[in-house]
Each structure stands twice: as C-alpha cells, then as structure tokens.
C-alpha positions in Angstrom: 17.3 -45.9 -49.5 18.7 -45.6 -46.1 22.4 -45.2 -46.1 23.1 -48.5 -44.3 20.7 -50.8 -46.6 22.7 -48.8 -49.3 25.9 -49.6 -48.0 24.8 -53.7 -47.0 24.0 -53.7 -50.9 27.2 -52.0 -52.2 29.1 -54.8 -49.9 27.0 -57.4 -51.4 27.4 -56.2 -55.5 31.0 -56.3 -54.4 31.5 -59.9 -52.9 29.0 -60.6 -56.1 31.8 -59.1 -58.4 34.3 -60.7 -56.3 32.9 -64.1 -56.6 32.2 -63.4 -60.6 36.1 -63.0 -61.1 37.4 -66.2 -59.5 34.8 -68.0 -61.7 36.1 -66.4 -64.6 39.2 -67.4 -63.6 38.5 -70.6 -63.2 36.5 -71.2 -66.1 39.5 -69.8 -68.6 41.7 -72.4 -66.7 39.9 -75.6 -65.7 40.1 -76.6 -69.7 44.3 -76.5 -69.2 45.1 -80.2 -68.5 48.6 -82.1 -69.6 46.5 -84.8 -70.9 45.0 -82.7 -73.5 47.7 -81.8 -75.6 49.6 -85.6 -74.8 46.8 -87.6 -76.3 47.0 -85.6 -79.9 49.7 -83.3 -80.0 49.2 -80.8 -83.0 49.8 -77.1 -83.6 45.9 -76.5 -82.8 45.9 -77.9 -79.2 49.6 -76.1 -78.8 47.9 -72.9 -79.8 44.6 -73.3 -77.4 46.7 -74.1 -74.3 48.4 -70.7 -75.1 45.4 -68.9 -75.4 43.8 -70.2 -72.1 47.2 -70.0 -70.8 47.0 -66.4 -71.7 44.1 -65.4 -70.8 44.6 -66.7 -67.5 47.5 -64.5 -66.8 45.4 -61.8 -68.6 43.0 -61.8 -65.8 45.5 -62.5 -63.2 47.4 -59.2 -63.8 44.3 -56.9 -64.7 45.1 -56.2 -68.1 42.4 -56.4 -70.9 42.4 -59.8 -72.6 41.8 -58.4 -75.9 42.8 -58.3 -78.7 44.3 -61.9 -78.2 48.0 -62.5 -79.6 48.2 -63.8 -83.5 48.9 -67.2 -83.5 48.7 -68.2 -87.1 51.1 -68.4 -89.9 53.8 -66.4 -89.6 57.2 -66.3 -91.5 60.5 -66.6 -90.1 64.1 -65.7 -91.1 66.5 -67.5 -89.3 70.4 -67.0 -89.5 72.8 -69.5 -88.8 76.2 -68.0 -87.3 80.0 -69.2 -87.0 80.7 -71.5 -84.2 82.1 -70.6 -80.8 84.8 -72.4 -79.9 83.9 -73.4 -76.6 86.8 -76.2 -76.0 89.0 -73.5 -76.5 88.5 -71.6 -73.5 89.2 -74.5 -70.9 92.5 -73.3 -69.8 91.0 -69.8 -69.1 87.4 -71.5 -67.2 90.1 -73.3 -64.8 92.2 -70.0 -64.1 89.5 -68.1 -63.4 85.7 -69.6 -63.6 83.5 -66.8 -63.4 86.0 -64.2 -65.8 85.6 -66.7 -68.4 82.0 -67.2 -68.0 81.6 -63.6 -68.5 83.9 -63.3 -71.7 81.9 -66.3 -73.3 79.0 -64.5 -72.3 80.1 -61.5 -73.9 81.6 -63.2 -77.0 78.4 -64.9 -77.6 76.0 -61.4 -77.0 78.3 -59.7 -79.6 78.1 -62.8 -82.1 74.2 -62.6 -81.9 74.1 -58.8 -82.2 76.4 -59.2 -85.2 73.7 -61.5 -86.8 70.8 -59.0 -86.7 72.7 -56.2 -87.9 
C-alpha cells in the first residue's frame, strides 16, 4: 500500500475511533434523566444512576470501567459522639471570626478522630 493511502486510512480508523468514543459516551449517559429516579424513587434506580453516572466519568477520565464499584448490602457501624457546644463559642466568633472558625474546626477534626480510634 502506498504510504499516503496508508496514512488517509490510519486518519480515517482514527476519526472512526474518535467517533466510536463519543457514542459510547453518550450511550452510558443519555439513560441519566431527573425524571427517572423522581417517578419511583427506590434503592435500585439510586444504584443505576450511580453506575451510568460512573461509567460516565469512567470514560471521561480514561480509566478502565471495570470492575464496577459494589453497590449491594453492605454493613455499617456508625458512632454517635458528644456534642459541640457551638453557642458557646459566640463571644470568641465576634472577637475574632476566622480564629474561632479554625478552633471549631479543629475541635471538631479531633472529636471525629477520637471516634475512630
């Protein structure tokens, strides 16, 4: 083959592949409405948009779309901690707003990190 047909025919299979991706793309995402999970809300439809949702993201950021994330019954363990008094703090958010943002802040990282442990 001529080096010029073969490079016309390279250009082509590449628009070709091109082409194929977008309507990947769009197949994965066209399904993704509002309406769809609105009209019958339930864990299923929740679970779909995700997937499609994922996918597309999948695609959109070259990474392989398998294996898929585990959506199915999972357990939890969820821990309840003491309240943060946030009333408290008033005088100190007026003195100086962004010092006592930071302090809750770090109160509140400490108080999670306490949780785990």
């Amino acid at each position: 083959m001529p080096p010029v047909d073969r490079g016309l025919g390279d250009r082509i299979a590449e628009e070709t592949n091109l082409r194929l991706w977008h309507m990947r793309l769009v197949e994965s995402f066209v399904s993704v409405t509002g309406r769809y999970v609105r009209e019958k809300p339930t864990v299923d439809r929740f679970a779909e948009t995700l997937l499609l949702l994922w996918e597309t993201i999948a695609r959109l950021t070259n990474k392989p779309s398998f294996p898929r994330p585990y959506l199915g019954k999972q357990r939890v363990r969820m821990t309840v901690g003491e309240p943060l008094d946030i009333s408290a703090r008033w005088d100190a958010y007026q003195a100086n707003r962004r010092q006592a943002v930071t302090t809750l802040t770090q109160d509140l990282q400490n108080a999670l990190e306490a949780m785990i442990r």
